[in-house]
One Martini backbone bead per residue (centre of mass of N, CA, C, O) as a GRO file, in nm:
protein
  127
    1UNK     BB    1  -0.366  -0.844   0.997
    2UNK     BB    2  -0.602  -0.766   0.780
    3UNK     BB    3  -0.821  -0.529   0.640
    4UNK     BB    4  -1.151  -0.606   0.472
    5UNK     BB    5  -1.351  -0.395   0.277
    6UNK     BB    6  -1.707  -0.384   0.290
    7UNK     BB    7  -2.009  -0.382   0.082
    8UNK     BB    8  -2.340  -0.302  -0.003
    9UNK     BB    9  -2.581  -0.316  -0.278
   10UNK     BB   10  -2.824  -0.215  -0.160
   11UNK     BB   11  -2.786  -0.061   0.091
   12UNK     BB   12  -2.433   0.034   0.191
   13UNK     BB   13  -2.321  -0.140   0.391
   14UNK     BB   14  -2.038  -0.158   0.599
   15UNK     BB   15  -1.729  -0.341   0.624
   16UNK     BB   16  -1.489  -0.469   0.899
   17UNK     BB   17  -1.249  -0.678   0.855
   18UNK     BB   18  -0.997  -0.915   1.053
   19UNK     BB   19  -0.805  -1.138   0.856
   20UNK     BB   20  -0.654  -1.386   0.685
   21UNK     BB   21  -0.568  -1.447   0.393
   22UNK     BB   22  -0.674  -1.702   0.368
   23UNK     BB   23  -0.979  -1.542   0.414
   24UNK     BB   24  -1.039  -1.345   0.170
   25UNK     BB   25  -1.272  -1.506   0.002
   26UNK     BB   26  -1.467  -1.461   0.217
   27UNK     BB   27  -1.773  -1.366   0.191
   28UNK     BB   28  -1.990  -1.117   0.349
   29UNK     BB   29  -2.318  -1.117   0.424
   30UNK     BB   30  -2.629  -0.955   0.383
   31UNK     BB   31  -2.979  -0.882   0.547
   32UNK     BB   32  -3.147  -0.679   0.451
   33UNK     BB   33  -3.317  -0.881   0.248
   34UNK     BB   34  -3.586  -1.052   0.362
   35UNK     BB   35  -3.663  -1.199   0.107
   36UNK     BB   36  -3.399  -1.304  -0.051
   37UNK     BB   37  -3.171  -1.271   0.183
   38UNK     BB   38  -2.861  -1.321   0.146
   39UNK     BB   39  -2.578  -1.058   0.023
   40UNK     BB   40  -2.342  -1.015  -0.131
   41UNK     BB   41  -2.053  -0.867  -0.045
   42UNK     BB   42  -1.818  -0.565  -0.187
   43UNK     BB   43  -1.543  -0.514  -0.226
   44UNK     BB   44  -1.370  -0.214  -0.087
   45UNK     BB   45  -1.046  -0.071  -0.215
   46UNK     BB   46  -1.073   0.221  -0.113
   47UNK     BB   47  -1.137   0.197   0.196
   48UNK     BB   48  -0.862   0.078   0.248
   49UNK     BB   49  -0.678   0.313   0.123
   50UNK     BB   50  -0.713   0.495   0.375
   51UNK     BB   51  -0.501   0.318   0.613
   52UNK     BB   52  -0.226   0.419   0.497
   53UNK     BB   53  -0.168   0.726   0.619
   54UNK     BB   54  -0.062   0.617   0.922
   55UNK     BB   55   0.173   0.466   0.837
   56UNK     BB   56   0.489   0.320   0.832
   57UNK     BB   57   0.753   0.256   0.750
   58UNK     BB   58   1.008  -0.001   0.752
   59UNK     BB   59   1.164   0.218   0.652
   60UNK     BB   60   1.340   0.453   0.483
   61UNK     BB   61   1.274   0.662   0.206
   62UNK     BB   62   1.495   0.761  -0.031
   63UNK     BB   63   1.518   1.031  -0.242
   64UNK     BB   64   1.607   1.099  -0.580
   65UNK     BB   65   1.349   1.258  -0.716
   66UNK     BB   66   1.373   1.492  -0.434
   67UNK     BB   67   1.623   1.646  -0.493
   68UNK     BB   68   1.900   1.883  -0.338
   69UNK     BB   69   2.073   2.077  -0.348
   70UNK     BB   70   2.299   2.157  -0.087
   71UNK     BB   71   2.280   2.463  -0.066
   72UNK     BB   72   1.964   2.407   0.060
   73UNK     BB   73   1.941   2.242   0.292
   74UNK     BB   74   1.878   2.479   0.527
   75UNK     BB   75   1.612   2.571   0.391
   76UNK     BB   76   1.465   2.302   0.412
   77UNK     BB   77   1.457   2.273   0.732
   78UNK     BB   78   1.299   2.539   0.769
   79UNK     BB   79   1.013   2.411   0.613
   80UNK     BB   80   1.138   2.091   0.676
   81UNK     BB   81   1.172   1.998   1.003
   82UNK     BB   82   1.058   1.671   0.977
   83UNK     BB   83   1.269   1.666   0.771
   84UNK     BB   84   1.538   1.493   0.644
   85UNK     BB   85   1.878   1.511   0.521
   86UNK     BB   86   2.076   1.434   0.309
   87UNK     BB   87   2.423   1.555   0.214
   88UNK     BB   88   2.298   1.514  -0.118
   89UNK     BB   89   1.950   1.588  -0.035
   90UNK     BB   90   1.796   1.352   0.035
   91UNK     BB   91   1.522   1.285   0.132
   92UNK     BB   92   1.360   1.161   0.455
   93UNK     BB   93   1.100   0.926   0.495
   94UNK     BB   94   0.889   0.755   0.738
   95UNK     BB   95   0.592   0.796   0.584
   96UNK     BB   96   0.268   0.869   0.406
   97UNK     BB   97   0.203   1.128   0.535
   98UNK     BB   98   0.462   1.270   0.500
   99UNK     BB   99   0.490   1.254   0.235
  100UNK     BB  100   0.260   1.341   0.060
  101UNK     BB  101   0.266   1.663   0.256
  102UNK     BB  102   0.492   1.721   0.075
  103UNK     BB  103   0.412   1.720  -0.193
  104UNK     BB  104   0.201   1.927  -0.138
  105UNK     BB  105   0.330   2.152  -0.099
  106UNK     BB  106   0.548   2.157  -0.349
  107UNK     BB  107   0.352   2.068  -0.623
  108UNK     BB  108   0.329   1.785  -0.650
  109UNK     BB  109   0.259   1.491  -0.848
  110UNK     BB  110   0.125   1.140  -0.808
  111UNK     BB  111   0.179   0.911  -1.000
  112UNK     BB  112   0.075   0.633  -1.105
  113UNK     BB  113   0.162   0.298  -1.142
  114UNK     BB  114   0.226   0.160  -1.498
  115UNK     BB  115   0.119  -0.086  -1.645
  116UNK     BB  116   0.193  -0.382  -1.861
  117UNK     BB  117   0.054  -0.495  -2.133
  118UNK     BB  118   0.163  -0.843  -2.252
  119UNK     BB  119  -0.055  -1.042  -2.343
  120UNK     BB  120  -0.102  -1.292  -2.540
  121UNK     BB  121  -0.005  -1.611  -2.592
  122UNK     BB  122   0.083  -1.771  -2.918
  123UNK     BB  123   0.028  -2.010  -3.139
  124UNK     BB  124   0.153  -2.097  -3.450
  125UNK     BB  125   0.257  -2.401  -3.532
  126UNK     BB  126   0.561  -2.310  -3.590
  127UNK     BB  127   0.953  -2.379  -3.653
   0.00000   0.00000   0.00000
């Protein structure tokens, strides 16, 4: 089951709830203003995104994007004893703390993947 960080905008207390994706929408509620009653707690979904980085892939993900001529294998595997490589230089990553870790040693930098903005369809009216 997932686990699903709240923070309060009043004092900033956090939870961490694991429940059902079915109970994703209910909201729980902090007590702290004891005037107002109880305040709806705001979904902190960075506080999420950290617990990311201990997880391990489902599956090993080889890359392409950070392929080595095969002449570098040796000299890779020296500097990157726990990263394997196939026979054509494509690392393979296994967690995601393993492949960041490489990233961040090699200085790549990591950019977010971009969504595209489909905009809205217009009904013309016309034939």
């Amino acid at each position: 089951m997932p686990t699903y960080c709240y923070v309060c905008p009043e004092c900033g207390r956090t939870e961490e709830i694991v429940r059902s994706i079915r109970d994703k929408e209910v909201v729980p509620e902090c007590d702290c203003d004891e005037l107002d009653g109880l305040i709806p707690m705001i979904r902190d979904y960075a506080a999420e995104r950290v617990n990311v980085g201990d997880r391990e892939y489902r599956r090993p993900i080889v890359s392409n994007a950070l392929a080595i001529s095969p002449s570098q294998i040796t000299e890779h595997r020296r500097l990157f004893p726990d990263i394997q490589v196939t026979p054509e230089g494509q690392p393979v990553f296994t967690s995601y703390r393993q492949h960041d870790a490489y990233l961040k040693k090699i200085g790549a930098v990591k950019n977010p993947q971009r969504i595209r903005n489909r905009g809205k369809r217009i009904a013309t009216g016309t034939k």
